[in-house]
Biotite code that builds the C-alpha atoms (Angstrom):
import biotite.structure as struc

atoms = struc.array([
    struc.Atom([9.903, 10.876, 126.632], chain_id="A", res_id=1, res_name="UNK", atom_name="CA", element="C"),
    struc.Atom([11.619, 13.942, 126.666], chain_id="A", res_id=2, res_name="UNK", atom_name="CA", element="C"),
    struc.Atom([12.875, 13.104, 123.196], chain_id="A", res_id=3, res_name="UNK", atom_name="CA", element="C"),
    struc.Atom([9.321, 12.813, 121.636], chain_id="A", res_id=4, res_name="UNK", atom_name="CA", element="C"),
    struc.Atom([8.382, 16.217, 123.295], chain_id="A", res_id=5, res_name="UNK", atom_name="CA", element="C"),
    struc.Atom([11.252, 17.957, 121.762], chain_id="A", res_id=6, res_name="UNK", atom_name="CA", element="C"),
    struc.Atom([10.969, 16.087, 118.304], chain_id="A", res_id=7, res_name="UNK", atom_name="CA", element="C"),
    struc.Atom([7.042, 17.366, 118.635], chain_id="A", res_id=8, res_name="UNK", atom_name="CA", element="C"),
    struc.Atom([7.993, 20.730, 119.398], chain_id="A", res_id=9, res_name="UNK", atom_name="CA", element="C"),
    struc.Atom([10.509, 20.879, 116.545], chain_id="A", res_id=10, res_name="UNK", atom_name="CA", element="C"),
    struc.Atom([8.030, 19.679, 114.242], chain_id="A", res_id=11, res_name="UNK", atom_name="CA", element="C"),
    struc.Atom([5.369, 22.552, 115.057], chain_id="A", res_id=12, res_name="UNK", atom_name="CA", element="C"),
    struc.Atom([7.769, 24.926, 114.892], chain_id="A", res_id=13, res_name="UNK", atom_name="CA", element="C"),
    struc.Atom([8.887, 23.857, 111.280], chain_id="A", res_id=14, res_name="UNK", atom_name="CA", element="C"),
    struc.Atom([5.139, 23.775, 110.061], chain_id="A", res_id=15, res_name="UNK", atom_name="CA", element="C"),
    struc.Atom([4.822, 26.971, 111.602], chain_id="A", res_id=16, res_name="UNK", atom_name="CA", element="C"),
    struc.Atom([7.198, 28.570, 109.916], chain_id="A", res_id=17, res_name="UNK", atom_name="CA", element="C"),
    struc.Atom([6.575, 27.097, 106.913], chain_id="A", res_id=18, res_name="UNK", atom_name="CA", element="C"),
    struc.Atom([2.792, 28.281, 106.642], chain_id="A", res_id=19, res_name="UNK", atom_name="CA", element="C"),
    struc.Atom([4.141, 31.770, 107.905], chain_id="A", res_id=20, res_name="UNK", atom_name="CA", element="C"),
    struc.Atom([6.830, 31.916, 104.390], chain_id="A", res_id=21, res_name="UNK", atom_name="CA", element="C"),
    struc.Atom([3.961, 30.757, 102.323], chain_id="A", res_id=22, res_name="UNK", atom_name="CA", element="C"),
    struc.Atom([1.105, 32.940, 103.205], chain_id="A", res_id=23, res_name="UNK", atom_name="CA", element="C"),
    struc.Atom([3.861, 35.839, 103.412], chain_id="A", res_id=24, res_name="UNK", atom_name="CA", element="C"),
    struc.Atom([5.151, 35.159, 99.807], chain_id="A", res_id=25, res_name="UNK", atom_name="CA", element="C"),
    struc.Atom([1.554, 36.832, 98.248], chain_id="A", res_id=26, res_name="UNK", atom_name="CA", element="C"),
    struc.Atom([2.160, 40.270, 99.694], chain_id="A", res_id=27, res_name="UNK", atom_name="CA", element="C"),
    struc.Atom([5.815, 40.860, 97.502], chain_id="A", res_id=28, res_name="UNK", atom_name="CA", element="C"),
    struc.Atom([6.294, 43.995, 96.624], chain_id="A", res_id=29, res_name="UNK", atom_name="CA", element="C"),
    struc.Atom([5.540, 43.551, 92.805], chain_id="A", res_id=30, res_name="UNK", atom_name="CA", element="C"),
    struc.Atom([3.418, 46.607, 91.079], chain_id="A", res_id=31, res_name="UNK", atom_name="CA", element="C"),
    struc.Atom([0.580, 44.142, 89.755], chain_id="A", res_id=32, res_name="UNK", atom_name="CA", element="C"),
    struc.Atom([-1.648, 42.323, 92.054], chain_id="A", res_id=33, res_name="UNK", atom_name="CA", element="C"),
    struc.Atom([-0.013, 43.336, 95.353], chain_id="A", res_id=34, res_name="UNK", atom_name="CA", element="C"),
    struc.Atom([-2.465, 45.171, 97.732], chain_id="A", res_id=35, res_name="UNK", atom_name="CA", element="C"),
    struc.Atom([-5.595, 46.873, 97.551], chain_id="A", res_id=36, res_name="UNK", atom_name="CA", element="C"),
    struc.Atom([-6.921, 47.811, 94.406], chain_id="A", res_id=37, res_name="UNK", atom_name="CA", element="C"),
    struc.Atom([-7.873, 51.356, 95.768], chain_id="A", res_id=38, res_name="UNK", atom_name="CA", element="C"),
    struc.Atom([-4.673, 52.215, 97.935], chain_id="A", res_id=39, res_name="UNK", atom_name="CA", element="C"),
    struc.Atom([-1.856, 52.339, 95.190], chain_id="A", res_id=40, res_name="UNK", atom_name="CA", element="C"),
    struc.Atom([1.136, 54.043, 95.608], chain_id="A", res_id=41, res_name="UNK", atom_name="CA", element="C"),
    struc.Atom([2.506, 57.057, 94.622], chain_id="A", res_id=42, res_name="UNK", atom_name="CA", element="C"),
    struc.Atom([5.337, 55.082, 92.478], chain_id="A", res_id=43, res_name="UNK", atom_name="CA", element="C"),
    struc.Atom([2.335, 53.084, 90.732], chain_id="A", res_id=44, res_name="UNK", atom_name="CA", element="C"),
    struc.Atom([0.091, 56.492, 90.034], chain_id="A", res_id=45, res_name="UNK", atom_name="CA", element="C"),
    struc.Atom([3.149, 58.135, 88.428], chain_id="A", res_id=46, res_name="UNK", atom_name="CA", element="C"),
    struc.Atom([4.036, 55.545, 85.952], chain_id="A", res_id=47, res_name="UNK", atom_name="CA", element="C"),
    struc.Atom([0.311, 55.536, 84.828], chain_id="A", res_id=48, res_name="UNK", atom_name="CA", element="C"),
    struc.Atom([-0.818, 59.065, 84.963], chain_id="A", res_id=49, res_name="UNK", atom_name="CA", element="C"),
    struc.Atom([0.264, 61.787, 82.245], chain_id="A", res_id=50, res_name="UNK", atom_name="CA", element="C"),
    struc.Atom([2.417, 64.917, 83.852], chain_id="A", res_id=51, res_name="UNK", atom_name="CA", element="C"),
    struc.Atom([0.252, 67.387, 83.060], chain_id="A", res_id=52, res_name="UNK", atom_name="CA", element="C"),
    struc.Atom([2.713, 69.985, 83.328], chain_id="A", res_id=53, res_name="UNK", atom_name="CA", element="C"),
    struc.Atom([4.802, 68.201, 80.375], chain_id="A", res_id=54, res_name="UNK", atom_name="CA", element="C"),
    struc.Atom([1.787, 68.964, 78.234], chain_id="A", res_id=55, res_name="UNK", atom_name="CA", element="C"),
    struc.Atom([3.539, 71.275, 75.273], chain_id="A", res_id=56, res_name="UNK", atom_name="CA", element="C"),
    struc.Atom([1.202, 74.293, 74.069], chain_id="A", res_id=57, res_name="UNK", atom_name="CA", element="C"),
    struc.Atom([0.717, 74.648, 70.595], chain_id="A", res_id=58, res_name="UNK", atom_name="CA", element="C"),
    struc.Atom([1.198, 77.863, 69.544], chain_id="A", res_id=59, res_name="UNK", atom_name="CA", element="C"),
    struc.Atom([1.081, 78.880, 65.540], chain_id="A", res_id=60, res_name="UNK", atom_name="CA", element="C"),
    struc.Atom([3.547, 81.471, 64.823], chain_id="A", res_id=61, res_name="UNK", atom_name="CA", element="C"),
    struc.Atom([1.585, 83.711, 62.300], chain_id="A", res_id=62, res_name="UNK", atom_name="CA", element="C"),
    struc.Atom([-1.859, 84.282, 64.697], chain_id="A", res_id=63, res_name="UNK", atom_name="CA", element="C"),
    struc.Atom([-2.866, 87.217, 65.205], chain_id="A", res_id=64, res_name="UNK", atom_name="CA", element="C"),
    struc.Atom([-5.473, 88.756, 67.895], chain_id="A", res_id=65, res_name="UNK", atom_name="CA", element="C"),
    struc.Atom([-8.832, 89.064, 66.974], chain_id="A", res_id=66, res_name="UNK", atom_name="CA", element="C"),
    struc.Atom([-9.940, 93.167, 67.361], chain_id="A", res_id=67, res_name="UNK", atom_name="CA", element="C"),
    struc.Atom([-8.328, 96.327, 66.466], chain_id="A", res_id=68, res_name="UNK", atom_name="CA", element="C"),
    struc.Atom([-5.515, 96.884, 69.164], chain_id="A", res_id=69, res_name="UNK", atom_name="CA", element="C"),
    struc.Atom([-3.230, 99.526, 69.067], chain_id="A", res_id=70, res_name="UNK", atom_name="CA", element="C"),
    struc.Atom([0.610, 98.436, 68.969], chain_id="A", res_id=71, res_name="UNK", atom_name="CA", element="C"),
    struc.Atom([1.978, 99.143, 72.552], chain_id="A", res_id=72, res_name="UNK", atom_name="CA", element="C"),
    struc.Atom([3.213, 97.503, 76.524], chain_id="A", res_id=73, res_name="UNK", atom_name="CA", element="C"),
    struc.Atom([-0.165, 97.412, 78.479], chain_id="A", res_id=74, res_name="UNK", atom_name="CA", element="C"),
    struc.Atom([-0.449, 96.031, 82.386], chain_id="A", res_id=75, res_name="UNK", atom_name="CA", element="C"),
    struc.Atom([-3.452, 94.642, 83.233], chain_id="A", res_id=76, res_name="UNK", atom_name="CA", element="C"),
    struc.Atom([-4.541, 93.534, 86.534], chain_id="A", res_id=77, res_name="UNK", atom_name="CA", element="C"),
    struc.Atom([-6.808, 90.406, 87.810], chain_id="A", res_id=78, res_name="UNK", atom_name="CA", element="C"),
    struc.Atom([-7.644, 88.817, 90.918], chain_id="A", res_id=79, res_name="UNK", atom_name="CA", element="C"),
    struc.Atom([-6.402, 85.474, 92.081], chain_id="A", res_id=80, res_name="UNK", atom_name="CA", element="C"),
    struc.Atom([-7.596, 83.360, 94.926], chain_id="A", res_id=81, res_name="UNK", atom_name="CA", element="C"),
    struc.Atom([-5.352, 84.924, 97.169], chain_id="A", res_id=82, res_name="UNK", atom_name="CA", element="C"),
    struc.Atom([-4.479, 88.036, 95.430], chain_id="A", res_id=83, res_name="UNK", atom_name="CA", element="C"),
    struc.Atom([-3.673, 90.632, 92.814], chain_id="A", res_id=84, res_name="UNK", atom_name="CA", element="C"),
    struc.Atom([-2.484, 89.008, 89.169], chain_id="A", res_id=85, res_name="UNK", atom_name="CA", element="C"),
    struc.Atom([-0.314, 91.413, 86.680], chain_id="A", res_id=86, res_name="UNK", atom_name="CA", element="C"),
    struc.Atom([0.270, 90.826, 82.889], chain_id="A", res_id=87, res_name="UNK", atom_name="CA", element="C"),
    struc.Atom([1.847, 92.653, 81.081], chain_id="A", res_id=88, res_name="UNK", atom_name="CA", element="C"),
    struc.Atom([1.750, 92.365, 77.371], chain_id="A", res_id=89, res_name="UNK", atom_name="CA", element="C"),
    struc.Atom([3.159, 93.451, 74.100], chain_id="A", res_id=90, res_name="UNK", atom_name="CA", element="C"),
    struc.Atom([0.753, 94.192, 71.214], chain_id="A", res_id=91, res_name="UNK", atom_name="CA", element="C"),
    struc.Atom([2.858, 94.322, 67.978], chain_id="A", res_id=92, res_name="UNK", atom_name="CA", element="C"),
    struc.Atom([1.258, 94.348, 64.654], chain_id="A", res_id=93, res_name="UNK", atom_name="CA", element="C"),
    struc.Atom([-1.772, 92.553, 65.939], chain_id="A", res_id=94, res_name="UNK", atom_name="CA", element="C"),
    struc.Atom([0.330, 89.808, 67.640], chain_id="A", res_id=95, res_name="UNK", atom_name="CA", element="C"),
    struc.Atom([-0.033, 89.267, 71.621], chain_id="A", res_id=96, res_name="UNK", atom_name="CA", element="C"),
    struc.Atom([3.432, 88.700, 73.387], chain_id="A", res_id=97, res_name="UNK", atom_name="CA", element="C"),
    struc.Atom([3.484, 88.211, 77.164], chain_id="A", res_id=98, res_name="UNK", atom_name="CA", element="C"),
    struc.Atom([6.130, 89.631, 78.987], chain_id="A", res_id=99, res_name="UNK", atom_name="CA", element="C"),
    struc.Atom([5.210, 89.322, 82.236], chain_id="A", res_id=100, res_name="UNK", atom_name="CA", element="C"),
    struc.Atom([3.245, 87.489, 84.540], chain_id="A", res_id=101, res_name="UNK", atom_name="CA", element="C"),
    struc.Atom([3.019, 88.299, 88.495], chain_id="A", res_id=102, res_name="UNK", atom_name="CA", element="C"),
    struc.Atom([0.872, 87.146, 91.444], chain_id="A", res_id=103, res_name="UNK", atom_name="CA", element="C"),
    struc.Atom([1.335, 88.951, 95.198], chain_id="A", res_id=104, res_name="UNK", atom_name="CA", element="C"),
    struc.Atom([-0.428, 86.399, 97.499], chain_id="A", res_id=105, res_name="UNK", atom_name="CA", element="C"),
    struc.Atom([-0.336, 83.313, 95.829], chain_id="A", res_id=106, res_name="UNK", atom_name="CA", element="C"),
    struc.Atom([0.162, 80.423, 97.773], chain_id="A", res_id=107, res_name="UNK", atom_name="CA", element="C"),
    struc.Atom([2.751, 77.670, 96.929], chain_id="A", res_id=108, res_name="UNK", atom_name="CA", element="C"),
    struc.Atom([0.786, 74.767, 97.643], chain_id="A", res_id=109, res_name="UNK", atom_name="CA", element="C"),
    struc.Atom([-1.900, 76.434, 94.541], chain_id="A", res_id=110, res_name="UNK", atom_name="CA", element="C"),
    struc.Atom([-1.399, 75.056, 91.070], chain_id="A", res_id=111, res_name="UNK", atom_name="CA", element="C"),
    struc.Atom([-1.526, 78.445, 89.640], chain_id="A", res_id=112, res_name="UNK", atom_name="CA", element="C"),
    struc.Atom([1.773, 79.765, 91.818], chain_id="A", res_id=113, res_name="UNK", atom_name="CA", element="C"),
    struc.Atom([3.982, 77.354, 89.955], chain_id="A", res_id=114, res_name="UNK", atom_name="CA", element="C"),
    struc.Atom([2.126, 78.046, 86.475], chain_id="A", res_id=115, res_name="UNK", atom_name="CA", element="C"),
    struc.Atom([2.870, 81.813, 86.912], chain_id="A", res_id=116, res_name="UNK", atom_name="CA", element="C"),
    struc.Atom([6.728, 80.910, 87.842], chain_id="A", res_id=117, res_name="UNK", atom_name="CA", element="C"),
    struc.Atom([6.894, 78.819, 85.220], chain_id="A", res_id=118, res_name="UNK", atom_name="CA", element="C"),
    struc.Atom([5.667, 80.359, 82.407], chain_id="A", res_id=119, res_name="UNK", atom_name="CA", element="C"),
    struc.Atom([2.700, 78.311, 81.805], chain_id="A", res_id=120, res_name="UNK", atom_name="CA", element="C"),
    struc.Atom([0.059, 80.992, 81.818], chain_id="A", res_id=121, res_name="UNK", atom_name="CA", element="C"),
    struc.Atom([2.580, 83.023, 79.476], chain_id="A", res_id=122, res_name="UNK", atom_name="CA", element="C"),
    struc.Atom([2.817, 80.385, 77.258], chain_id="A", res_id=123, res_name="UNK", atom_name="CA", element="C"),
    struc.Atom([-1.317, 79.636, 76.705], chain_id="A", res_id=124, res_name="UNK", atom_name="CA", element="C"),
    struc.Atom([-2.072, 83.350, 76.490], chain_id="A", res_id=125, res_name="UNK", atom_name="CA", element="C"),
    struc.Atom([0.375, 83.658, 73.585], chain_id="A", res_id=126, res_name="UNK", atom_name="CA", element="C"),
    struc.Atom([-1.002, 80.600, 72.161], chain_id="A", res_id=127, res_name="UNK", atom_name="CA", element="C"),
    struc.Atom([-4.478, 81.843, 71.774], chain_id="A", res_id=128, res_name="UNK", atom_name="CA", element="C"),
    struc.Atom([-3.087, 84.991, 71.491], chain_id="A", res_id=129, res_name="UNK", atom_name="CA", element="C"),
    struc.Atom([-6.672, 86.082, 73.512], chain_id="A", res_id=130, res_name="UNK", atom_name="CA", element="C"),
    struc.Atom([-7.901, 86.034, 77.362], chain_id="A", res_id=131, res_name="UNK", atom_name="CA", element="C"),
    struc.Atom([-9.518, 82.670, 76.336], chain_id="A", res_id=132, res_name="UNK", atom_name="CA", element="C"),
    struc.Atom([-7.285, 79.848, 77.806], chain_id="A", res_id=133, res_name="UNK", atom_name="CA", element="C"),
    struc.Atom([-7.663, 77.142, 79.877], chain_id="A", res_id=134, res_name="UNK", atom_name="CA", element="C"),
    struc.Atom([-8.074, 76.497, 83.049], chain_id="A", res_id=135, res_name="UNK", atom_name="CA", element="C"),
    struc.Atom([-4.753, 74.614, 84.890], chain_id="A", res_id=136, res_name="UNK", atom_name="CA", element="C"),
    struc.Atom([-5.959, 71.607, 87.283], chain_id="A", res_id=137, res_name="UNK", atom_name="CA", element="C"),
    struc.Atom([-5.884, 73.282, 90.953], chain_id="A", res_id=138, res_name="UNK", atom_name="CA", element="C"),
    struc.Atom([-5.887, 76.791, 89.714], chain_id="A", res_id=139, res_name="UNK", atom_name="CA", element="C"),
    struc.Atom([-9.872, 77.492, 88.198], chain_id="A", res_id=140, res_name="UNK", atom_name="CA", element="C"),
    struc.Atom([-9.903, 80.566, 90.441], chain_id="A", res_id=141, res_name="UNK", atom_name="CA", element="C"),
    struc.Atom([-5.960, 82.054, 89.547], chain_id="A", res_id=142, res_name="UNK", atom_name="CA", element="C"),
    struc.Atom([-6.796, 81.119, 85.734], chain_id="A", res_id=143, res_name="UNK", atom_name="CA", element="C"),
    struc.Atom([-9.752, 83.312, 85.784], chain_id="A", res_id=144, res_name="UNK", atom_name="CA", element="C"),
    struc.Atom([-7.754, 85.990, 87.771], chain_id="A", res_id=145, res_name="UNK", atom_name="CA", element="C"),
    struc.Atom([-5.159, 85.616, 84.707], chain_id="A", res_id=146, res_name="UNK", atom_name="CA", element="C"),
    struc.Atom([-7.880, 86.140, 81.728], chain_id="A", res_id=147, res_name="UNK", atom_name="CA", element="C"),
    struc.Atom([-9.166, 88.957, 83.755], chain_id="A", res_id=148, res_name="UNK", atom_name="CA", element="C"),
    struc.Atom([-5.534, 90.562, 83.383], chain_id="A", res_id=149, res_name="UNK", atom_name="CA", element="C"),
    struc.Atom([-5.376, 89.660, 79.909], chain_id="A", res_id=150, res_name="UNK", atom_name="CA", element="C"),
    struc.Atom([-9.069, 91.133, 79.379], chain_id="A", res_id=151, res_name="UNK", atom_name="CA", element="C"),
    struc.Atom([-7.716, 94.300, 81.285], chain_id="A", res_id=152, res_name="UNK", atom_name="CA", element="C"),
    struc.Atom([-4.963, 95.021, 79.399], chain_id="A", res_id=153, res_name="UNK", atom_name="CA", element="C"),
    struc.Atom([-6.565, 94.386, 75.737], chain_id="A", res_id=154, res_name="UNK", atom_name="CA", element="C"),
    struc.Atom([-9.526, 96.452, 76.784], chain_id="A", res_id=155, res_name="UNK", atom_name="CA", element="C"),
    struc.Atom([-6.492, 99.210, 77.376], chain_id="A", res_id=156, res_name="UNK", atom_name="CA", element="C"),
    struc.Atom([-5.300, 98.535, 73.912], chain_id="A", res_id=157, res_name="UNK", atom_name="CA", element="C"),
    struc.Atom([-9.030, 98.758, 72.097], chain_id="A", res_id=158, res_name="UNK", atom_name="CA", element="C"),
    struc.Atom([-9.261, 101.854, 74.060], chain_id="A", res_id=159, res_name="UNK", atom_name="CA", element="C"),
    struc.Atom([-5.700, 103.065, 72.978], chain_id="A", res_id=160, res_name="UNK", atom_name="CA", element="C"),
    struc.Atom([-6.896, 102.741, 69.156], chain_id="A", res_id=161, res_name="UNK", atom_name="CA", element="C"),
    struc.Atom([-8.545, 105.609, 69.787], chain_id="A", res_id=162, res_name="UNK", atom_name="CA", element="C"),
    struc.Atom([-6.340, 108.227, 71.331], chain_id="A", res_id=163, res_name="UNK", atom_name="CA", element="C"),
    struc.Atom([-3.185, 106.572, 69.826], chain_id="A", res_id=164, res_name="UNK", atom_name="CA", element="C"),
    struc.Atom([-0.956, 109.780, 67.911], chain_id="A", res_id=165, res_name="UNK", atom_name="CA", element="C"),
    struc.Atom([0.150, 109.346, 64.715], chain_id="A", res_id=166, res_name="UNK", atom_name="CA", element="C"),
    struc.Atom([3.172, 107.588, 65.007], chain_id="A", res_id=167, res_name="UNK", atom_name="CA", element="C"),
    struc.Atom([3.588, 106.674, 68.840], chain_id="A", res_id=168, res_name="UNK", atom_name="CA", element="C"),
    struc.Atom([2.980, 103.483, 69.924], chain_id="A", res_id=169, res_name="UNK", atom_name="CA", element="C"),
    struc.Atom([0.681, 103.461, 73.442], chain_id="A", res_id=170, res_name="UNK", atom_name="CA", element="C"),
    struc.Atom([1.880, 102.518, 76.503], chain_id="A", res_id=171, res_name="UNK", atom_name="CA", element="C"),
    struc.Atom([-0.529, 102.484, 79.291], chain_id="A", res_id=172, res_name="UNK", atom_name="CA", element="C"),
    struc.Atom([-0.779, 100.932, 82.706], chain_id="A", res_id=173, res_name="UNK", atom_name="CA", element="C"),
    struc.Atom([-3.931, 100.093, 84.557], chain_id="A", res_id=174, res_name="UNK", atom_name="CA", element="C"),
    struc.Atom([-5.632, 103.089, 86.661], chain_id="A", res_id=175, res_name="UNK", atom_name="CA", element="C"),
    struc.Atom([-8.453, 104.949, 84.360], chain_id="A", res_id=176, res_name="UNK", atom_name="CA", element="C"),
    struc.Atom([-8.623, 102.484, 81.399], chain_id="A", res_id=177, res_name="UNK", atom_name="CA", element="C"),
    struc.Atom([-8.714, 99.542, 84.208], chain_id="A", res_id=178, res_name="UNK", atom_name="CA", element="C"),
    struc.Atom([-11.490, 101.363, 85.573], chain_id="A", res_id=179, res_name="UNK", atom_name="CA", element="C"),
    struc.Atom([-13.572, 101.546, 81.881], chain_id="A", res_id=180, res_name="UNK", atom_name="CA", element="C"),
    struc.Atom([-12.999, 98.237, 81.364], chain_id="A", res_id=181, res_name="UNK", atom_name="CA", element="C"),
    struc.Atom([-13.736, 96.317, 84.461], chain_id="A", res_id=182, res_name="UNK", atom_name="CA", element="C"),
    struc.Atom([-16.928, 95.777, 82.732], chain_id="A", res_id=183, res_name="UNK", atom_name="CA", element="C"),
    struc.Atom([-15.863, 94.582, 79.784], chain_id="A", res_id=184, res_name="UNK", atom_name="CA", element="C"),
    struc.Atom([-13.594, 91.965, 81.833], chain_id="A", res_id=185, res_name="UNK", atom_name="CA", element="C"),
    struc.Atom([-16.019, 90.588, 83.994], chain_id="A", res_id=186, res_name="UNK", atom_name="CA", element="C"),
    struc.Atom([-18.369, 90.408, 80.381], chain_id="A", res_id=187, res_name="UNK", atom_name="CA", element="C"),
    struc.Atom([-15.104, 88.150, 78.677], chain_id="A", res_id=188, res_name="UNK", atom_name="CA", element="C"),
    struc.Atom([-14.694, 86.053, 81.523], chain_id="A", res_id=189, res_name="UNK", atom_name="CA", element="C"),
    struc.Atom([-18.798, 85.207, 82.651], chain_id="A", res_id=190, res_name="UNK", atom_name="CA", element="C"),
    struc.Atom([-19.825, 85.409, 79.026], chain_id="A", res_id=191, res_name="UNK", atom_name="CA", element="C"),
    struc.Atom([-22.651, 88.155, 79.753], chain_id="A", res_id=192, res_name="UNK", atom_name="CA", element="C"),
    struc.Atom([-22.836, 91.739, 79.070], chain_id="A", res_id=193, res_name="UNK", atom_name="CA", element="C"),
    struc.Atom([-22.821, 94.065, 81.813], chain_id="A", res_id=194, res_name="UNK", atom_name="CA", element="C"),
])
């Protein structure tokens, strides 16, 4: 009798097992059909989603800035969500070249820090060769800081058309013509005069 326990034993133990493999063999780690359908993982979302920051921007070699701007280096200065933003571009025979782009205060886990280290923002404003670019994903508020810079330092050159000598190119750098055209900024980014 001890026999016929044992073999009974044996035998549940088997089917257990068994039914454990089976039901355990759905949840493989395959991509398709393996878990939720609203908790996928990071390896699934990357081989689906576009990177945005691979995105190449388009930028035609013979624009030119729309308005009269006087050749010269101008800094202009806009706020970010967590501080000041500095450009600093080059207006050469009506063509906008971005030297410079600088944030104090941005933080690393914003979208805009890394588009301002890497050249992004540079890159768009020289493609529309204007303050009008668009806004990076996770950085509405350092994007608008960054046209406000670029509509701060073109204001400077409009302004420069004027008192520009005969010969000299202008160089100027924020303080009074930031002042006159703080206006005009906050008119190019909201759409509305002041």
């Amino acid at each position: 009798m001890i026999g016929g326990n044992m073999k009974r034993t044996t035998t549940a133990i088997a089917c257990s097992a068994a039914a454990l493999a089976l039901g355990l063999s759905g949840c493989g780690a395959s991509f398709e059909g393996s878990g939720s359908k609203d908790a996928a993982s990071a390896e699934q979302l990357a081989l689906r989603t576009d990177d945005p920051w691979a995105a190449e921007v388009a930028a035609d070699a013979g624009a030119r800035a729309q308005g009269d701007y006087a050749d010269g280096v101008y800094v202009g200065h806009g706020r970010g969500m967590e501080g000041a933003i500095t450009v600093t571009l080059l207006l050469d025979d009506g063509r906008i070249t971005c030297l410079e782009t600088t944030q104090e205060g941005e933080s690393q886990s914003r979208g805009g820090y890394e588009a301002i280290r890497d050249g992004r923002y540079a890159e768009m404003i020289e493609a529309a060769q204007s303050a009008d670019i668009d806004a990076i994903a996770g950085a509405t508020i350092t994007t608008a800081g960054v046209k406000q810079a670029v509509a701060d330092a073109l204001a400077q050159a409009e302004i420069a058309v004027g008192t520009e000598t005969a010969g000299g190119a202008a160089t100027q750098s924020g303080g009074d013509a930031a002042a006159a055209s703080d206006a005009d900024a906050t008119a190019a980014l909201t759409g509305k005069e002041a």
